[in-house]
C-alpha positions as CSV (number, residue, x, y, z in Angstrom):
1,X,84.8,161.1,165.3
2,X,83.7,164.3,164.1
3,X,83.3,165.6,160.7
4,X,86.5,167.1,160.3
5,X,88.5,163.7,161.1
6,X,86.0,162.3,158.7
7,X,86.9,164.2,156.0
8,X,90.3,164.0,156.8
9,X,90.5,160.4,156.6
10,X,88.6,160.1,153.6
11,X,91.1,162.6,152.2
12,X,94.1,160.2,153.1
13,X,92.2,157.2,152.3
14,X,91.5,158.3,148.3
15,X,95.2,159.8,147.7
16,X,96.6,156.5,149.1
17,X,93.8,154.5,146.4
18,X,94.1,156.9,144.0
19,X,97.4,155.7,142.4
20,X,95.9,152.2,142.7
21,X,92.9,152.9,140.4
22,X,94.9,155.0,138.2
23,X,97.1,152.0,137.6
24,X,94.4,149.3,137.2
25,X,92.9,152.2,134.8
26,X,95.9,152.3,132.3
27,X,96.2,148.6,132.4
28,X,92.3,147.9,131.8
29,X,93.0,146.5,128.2
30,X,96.5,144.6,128.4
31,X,96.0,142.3,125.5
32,X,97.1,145.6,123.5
33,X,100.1,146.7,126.4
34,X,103.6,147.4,123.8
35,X,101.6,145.3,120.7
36,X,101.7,145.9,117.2
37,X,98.5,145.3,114.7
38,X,98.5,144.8,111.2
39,X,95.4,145.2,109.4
40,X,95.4,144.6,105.6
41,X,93.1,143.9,102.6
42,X,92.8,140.3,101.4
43,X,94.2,139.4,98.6
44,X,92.7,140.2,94.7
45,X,89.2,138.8,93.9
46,X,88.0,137.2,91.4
47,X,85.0,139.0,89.0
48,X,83.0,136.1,90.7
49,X,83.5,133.8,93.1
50,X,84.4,133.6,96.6
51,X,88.1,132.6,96.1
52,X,90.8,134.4,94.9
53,X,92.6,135.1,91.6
54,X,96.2,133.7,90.5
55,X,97.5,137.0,91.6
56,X,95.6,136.8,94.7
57,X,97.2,133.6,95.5
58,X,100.5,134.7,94.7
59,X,100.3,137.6,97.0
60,X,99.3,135.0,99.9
61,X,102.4,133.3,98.6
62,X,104.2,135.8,99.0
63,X,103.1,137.1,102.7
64,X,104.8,134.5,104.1
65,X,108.3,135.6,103.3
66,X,106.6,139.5,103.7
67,X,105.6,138.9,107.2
68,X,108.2,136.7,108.4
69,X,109.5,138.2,109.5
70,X,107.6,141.6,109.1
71,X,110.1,144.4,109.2
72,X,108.5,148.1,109.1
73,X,111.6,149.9,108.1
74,X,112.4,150.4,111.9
75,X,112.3,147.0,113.2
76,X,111.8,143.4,112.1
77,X,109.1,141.0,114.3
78,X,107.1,138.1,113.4
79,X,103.6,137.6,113.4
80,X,102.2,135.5,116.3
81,X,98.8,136.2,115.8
82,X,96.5,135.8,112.3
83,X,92.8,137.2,112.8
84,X,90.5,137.3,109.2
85,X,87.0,137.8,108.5
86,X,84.9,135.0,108.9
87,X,83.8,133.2,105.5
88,X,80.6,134.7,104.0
89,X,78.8,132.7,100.9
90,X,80.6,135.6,98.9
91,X,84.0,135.3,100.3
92,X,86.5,133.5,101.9
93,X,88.8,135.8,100.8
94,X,90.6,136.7,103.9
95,X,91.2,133.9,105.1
96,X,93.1,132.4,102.1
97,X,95.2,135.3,102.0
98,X,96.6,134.1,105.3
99,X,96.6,130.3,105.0
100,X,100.1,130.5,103.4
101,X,101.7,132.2,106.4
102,X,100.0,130.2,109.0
103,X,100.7,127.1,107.4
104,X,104.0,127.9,107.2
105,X,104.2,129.7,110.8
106,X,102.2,127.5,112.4
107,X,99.9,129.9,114.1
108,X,95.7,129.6,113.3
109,X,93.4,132.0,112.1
110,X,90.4,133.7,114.4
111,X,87.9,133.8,112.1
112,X,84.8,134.5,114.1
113,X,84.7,138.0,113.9
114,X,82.5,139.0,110.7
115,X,82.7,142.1,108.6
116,X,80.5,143.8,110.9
117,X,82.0,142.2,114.2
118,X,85.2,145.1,114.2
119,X,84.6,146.0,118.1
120,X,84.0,142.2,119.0
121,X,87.6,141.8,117.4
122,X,89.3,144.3,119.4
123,X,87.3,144.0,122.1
124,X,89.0,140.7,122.2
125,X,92.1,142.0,121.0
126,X,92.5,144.0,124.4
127,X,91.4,141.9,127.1
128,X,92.6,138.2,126.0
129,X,96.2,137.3,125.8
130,X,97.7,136.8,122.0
131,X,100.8,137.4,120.4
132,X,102.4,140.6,120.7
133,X,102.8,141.0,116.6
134,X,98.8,140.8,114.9
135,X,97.9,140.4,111.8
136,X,94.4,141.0,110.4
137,X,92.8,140.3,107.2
138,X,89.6,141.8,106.6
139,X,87.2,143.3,103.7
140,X,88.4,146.9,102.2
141,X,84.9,148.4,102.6
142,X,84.9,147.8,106.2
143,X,88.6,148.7,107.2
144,X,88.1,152.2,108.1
145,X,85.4,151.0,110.6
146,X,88.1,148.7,112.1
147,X,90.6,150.9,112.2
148,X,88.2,153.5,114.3
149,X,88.0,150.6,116.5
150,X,91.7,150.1,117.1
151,X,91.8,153.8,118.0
152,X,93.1,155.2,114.6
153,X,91.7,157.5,112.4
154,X,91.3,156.0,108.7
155,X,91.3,159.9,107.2
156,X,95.0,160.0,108.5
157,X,95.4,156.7,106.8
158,X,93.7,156.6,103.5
159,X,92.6,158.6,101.2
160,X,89.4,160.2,101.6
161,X,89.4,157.6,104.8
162,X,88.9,154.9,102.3
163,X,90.3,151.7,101.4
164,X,90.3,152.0,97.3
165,X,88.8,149.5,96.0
166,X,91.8,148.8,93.5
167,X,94.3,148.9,95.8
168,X,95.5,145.2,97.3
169,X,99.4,146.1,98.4
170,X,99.0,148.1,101.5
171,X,99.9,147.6,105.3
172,X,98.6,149.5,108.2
173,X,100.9,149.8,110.9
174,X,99.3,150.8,114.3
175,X,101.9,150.2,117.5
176,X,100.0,150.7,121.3
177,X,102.3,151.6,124.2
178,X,102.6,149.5,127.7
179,X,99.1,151.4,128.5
180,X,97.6,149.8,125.5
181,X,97.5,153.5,123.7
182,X,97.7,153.8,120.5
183,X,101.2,154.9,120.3
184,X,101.7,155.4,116.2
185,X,99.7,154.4,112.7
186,X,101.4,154.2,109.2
187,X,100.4,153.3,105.9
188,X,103.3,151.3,104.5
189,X,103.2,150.1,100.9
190,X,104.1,146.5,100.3
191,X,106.8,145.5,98.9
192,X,106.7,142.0,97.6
């Protein structure tokens, strides 16, 4: 064979692979393929304590009426999937503000990922199967590092790309297309 058929073949050889890899490319992280994630802040804290307040409690109340289903003023869904912080000696805030909703859904909370675990979480959230509809709980102070993970940017989402520390009632929307890109973010405020 000489070096012209050689090239030649190889020429033939990537454009027939070429839409193979390109697939296996877009679908590298299918955990995320047509999902939504919701990432909000756990409910109000006490001045000390790692629990929450009466509010606090009534806003986990209330989330499981909120989020089931969850409807984002386009569509209605129901959770499937409840990810929170792990519990710290400081807080197990996050997780409480889900315990409502998955009692009553019946769906468990992830809680190994800790505040400083954002990439292990959607590392996971992309390459193992879950529900379509996500819901995470997770410290203010670290949201806009989370958010970065999942692909959006927190200055186009809060103000001053921060999570006030006052502020307990929103809900960030982020939908991901069948290539698991990130498709659209929102901030929605709650409505309880």
């Amino acid at each position: 064979m000489n070096l012209k058929s050689l090239v030649a073949t190889c020429v033939c050889a990537f454009s027939i692979a070429a839409p193979f890899a390109n697939a296996q490319e877009q679908n590298r992280w299918p955990g995320l393929s047509d999902a939504v994630v919701l990432v909000i802040r756990h409910a109000e804290k006490p001045d000390s304590g790692d629990g929450l307040t009466p509010a606090g409690k009534q806003r986990a109340q209330a989330y499981v009426k909120y989020f089931e289903p969850f409807n984002d003023g386009k569509e209605s869904f129901n959770v499937d999937a409840l990810y929170a912080t792990s519990d710290t000696s400081k807080s197990a805030r996050p997780k409480l503000t889900l315990e409502p909703l998955s009692e009553a859904i019946g769906v468990p909370i992830d809680s190994r990922f800790g505040n400083y675990d954002g990439d292990f979480l959607v590392e996971s959230l992309r390459k193992q199967k879950h529900g379509k509809h996500a819901l995470i709980a997770w410290h203010h102070g670290h949201i806009p590092d989370l958010l970065r993970s999942l692909g959006a940017d927190p200055t186009k989402l809060l103000p001053n790309g921060k999570w006030p520390a006052t502020t307990y009632d929103w809900v960030i929307e982020l939908k991901y297309d069948k290539n698991s890109k990130l498709l659209s973010s929102q901030r929605i405020q709650e409505t309880l």
